[in-house]
C-alpha positions in Angstrom: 94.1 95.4 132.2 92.9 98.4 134.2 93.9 98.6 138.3 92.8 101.4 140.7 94.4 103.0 143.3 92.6 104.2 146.6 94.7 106.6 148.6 93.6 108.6 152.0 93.3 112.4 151.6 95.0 114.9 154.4 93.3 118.1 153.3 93.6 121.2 155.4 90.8 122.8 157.2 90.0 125.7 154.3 90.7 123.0 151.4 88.4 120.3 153.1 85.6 123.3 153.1 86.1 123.5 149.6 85.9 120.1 148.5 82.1 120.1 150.6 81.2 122.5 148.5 82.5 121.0 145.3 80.1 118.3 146.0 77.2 120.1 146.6 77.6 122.2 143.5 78.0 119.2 141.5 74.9 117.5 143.4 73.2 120.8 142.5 74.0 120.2 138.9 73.1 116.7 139.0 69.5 117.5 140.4 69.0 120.3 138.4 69.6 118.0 135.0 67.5 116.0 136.3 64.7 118.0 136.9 64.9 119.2 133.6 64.5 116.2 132.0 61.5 115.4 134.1 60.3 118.4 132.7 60.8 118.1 129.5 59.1 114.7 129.5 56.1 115.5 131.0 55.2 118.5 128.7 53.0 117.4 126.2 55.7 117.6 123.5 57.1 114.3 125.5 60.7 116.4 124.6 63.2 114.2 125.1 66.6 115.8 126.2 69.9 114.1 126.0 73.2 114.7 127.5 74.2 116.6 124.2 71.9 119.0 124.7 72.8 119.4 128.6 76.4 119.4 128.4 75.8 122.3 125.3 74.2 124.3 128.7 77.6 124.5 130.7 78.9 127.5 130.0 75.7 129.5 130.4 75.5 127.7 133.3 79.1 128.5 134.5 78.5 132.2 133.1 75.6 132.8 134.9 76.5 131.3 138.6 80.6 132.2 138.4 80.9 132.3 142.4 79.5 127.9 142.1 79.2 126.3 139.4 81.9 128.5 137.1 84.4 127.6 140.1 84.8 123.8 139.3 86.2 122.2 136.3 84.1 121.7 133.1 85.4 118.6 132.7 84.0 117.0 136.1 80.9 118.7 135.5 80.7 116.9 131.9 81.1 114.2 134.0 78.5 114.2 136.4 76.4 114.9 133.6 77.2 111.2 131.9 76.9 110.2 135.6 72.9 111.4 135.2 72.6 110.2 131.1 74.2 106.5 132.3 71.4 106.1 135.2 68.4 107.2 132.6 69.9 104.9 130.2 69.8 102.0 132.7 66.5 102.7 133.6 64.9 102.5 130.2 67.1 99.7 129.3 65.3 98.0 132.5 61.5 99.3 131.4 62.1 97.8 128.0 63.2 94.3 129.4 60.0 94.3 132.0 62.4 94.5 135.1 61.4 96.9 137.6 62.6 100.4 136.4 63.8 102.2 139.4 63.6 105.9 138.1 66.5 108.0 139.0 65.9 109.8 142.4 67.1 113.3 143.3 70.4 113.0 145.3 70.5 114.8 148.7 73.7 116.3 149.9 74.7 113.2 152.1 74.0 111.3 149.3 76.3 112.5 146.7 80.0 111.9 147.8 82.1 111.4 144.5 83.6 113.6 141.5 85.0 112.2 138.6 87.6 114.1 136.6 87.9 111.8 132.9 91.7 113.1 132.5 94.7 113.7 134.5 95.5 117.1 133.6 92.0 118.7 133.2 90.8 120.4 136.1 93.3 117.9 138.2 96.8 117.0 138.1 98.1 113.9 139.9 101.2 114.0 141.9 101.0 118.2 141.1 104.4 118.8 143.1 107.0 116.8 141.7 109.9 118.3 143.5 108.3 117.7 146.8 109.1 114.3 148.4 105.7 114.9 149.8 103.0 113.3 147.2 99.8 116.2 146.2 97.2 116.0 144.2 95.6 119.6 142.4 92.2 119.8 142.1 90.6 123.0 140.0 89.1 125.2 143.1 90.9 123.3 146.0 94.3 123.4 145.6 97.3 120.9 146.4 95.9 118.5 148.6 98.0 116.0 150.8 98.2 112.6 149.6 98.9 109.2 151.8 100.6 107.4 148.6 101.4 104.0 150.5 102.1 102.3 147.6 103.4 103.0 144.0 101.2 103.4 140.9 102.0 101.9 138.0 100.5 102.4 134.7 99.1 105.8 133.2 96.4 107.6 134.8 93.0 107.7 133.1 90.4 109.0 135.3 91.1 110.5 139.1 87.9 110.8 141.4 87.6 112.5 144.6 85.5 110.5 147.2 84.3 111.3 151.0 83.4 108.7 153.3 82.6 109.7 156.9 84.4 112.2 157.7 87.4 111.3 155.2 88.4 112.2 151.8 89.9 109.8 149.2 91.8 109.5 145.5 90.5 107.1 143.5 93.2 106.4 140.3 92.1 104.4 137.6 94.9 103.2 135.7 95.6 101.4 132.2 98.5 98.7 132.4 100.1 96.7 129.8 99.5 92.7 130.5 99.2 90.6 133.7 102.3 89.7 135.1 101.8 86.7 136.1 103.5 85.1 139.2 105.9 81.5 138.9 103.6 78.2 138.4 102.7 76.2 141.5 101.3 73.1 139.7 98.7 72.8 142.4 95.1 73.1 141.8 92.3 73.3 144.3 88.2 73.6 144.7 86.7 75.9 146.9 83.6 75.1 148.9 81.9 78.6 150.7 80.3 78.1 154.0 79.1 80.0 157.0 80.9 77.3 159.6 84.1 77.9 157.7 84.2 80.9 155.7 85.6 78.5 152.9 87.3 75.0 152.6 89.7 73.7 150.0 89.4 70.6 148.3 93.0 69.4 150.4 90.6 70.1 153.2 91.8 73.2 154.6 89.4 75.1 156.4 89.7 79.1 156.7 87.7 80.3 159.4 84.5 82.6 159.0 85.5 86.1 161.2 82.1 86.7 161.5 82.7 91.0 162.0 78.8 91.3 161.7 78.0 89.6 164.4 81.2 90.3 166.8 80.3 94.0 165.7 76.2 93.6 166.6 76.1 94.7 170.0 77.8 98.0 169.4 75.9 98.7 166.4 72.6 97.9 168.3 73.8 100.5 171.4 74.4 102.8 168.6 71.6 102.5 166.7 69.2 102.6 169.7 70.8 106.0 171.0 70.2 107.0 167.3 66.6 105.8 167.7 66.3 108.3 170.6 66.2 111.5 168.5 63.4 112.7 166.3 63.4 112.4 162.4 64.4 115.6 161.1 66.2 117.3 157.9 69.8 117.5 158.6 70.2 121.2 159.0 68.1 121.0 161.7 69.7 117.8 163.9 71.2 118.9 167.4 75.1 118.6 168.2 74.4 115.2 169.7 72.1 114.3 167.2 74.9 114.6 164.6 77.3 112.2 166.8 75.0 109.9 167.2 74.4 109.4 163.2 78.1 109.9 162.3 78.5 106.9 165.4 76.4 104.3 163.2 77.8 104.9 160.1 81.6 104.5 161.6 80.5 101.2 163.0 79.0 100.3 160.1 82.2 101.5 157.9 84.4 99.3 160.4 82.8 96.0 159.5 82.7 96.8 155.9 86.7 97.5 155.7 87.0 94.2 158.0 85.1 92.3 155.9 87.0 93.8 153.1 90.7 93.1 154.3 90.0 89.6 155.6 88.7 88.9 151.7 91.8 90.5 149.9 94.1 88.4 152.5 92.3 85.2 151.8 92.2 86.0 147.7 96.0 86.9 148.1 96.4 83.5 149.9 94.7 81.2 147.0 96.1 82.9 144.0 99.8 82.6 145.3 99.1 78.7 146.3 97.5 77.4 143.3 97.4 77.7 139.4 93.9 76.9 139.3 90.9 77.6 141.1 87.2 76.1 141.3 85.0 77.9 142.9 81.2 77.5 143.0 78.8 80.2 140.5 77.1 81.6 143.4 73.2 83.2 143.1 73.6 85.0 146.1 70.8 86.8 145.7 68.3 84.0 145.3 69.5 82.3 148.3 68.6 85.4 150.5 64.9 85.9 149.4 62.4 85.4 151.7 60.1 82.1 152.1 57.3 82.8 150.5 54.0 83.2 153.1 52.0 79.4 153.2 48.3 80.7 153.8 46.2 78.3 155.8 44.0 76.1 153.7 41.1 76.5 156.3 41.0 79.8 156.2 42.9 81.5 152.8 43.8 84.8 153.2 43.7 85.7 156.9 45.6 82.7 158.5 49.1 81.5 157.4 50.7 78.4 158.7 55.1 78.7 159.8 57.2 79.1 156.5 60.6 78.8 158.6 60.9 83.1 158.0 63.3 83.4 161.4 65.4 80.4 160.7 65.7 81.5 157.0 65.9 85.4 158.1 69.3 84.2 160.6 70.7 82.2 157.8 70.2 85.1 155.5 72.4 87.6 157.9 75.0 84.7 158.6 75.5 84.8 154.1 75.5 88.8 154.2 78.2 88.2 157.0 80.1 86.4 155.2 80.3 88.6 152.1 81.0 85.1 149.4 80.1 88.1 146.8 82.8 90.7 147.8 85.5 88.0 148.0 84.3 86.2 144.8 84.7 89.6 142.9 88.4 90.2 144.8 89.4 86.6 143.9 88.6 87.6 140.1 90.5 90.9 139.8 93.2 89.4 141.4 93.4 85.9 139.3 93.7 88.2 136.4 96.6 90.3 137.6 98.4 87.1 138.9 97.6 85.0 135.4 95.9 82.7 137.2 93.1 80.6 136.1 89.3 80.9 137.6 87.2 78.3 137.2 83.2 79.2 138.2 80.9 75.5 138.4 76.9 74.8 138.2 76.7 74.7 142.7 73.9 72.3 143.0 74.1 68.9 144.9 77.9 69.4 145.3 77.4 69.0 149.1 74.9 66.1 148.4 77.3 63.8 146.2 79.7 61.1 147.1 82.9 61.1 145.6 83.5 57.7 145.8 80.0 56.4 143.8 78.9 59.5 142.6 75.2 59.0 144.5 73.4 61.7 145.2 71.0 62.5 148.0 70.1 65.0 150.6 70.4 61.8 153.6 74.0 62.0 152.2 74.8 65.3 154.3 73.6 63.9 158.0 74.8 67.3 159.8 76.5 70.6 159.2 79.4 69.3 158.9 79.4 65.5 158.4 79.0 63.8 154.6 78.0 60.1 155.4 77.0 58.3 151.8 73.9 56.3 152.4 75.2 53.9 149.4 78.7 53.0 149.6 79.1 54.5 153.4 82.0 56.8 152.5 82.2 59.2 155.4 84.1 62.9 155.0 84.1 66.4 156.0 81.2 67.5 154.2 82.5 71.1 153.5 85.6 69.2 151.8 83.6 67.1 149.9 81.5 69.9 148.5 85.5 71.9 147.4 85.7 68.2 145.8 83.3 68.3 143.8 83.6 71.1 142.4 86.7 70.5 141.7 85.7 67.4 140.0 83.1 69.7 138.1 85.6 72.1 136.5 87.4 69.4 135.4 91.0 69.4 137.6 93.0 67.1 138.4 93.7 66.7 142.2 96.3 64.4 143.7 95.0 61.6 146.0 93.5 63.2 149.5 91.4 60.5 150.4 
């Protein structure tokens, strides 16, 4: 199985200079190969150029501009290079299958904030001052930067990427380990039901709360964004002091909720895997349920009237799922089921919330409220969150002990 390590970078003012413009070289490079394949696809020989042929153009390239380009490793440079072959690849594999294509768009300078090296050792050497006690990482045209190791890495080192976020600078390890060590058996088994009143319920009917860091976050973000909304549109060589502050002050909020939303999902996936051997959880097509209504034209007058389609309600209820972020904790759950040897169990969703478990009858007069489950047939009455963990527990096939 393959794990990655995210550490926080300490560079120094000169090396931090450095690493800016290792991204803009390599944001140059991806541009310019992109450029030429636009190029070379519009002539009327419809040339078709590969990554072969670009990568072949390196050390002319590196030649030609040593002061830039020749400064940086060839390795990293190869890499940004697959970087640009992998999104044209993607975007005729999405022609072909009648999808909408979404053409590969020149990266601006803000835009392009992470270098691959594809091997410890070439053009970067991890942990580059053994002897130290203080943990540095070399990179080809920086130096020995500072590293905030706060955990050991296990496993060999395959790829190392440099990445800036904000105003901060991280290592990125991808590592290769041997198999899943898998943690003592519980014997317990549970089905997860996701939610926006609780941010999920367990089939024992244990409800963890939804943090909701969107919305306790809104009002700042709005103050933020409306001093941001003060200032002209302009290049970004051109924005003012404050300008700059006032950008840099939206994207810090916005960076805030995304690591909240972020821990509370690793803390809550931690949770699970070290409670239970099993887990159910529902095959979530999140996003189908966030599309719009679609617009109900007036049948007196098609076209330029259209009667209420619920957009508000359904816009509201689309932030509340964003909020919520059931994808990113899904995907943590998986990654760390594996490592732990625990079992993941994905189930069909539909009418779980809408079936008794007692007869098994399903309608939507079943779920009276939010969070009441009242069986029009035999009158069972429950949590309805806990019945929906229920049935899909009941779907995947576990066997639960008696929590009636």
């Amino acid at each position: 199985m393959h794990r990655a390590y995210k550490f926080l970078l300490r560079p120094t003012v000169r090396q931090e200079q450095a690493l800016v413009e290792m991204l803009r070289d390599h944001c140059s490079l991806y541009n310019g190969a992109l450029q030429e394949r636009r190029d070379a696809y519009r002539h009327v020989s419809r040339t078709s150029v590969k990554y072969g042929d670009q990568s072949g153009q390196l050390k002319d390239i590196r030649a030609f501009d040593p002061e830039r380009q020749g400064r940086w490793s060839f390795s990293s440079q190869q890499a940004t290079l697959r970087r640009l072959d992998k999104a044209m690849q993607a975007f005729f594999r999405r022609v072909k299958a009648g999808q909408t294509p979404g053409y590969p768009r020149f990266r601006g300078v803000t835009w392009f904030d992470t270098v691959e090296f594809p091997k410890d050792g070439d053009g970067c050497r991890r942990d580059s001052t053994p002897h130290d006690p203080v943990t540095r990482v070399r990179l080809q045209g920086v130096g020995h930067i500072r590293v905030h190791q706060h955990r050991p890495v296990k496993g060999r080192v395959k790829t190392i990427s440099v990445k800036r976020e904000g105003r901060q600078w991280y290592v990125v390890l991808s590592c290769g380990q041997g198999p899943a060590e898998s943690l003592p058996a519980t014997g317990a088994v549970t089905g997860i039901d996701m939610g926006i009143a609780h941010f999920l319920t367990t089939s024992e009917g244990e409800h963890i709360a939804n943090p909701r860091h969107g919305k306790r976050n809104a009002a700042a973000l709005a103050d933020a964004q409306r001093a941001l909304k003060a200032f002209p549109r302009c290049k970004r060589d051109n924005r003012s002091a404050r300008h700059r502050r006032a950008v840099e002050k939206v994207a810090q909020l916005h960076r805030k909720v995304r690591r909240q939303r972020t821990d509370h999902a690793h803390k809550t996936a931690v949770t699970l895997v070290r409670d239970y051997d099993a887990i159910a959880h529902e095959q979530l097509r999140i996003a189908n349920m966030v599309r719009t209504p679609k617009p109900k034209p007036d049948p007196e007058a098609p076209g330029i009237f259209f009667l209420p389609n619920g957009a508000a309600a359904k816009a509201g209820l689309n932030k509340s799922i964003h909020d919520a972020g059931w994808g990113v904790f899904l995907g943590i759950l998986a990654h760390k089921a594996e490592s732990a040897g625990r079992v993941l169990i994905p189930v069909d969703p539909r009418n779980t919330s809408r079936t008794c478990p007692a007869c098994g009858h399903v309608s939507g007069e079943n779920r009276t409220t939010q969070a009441k489950f009242e069986c029009v047939r035999c009158g069972h009455t429950a949590n309805a969150d806990m019945v929906g963990a229920l049935n899909v527990a009941v779907r995947a096939g576990l066997v639960l002990p008696d929590v009636a």
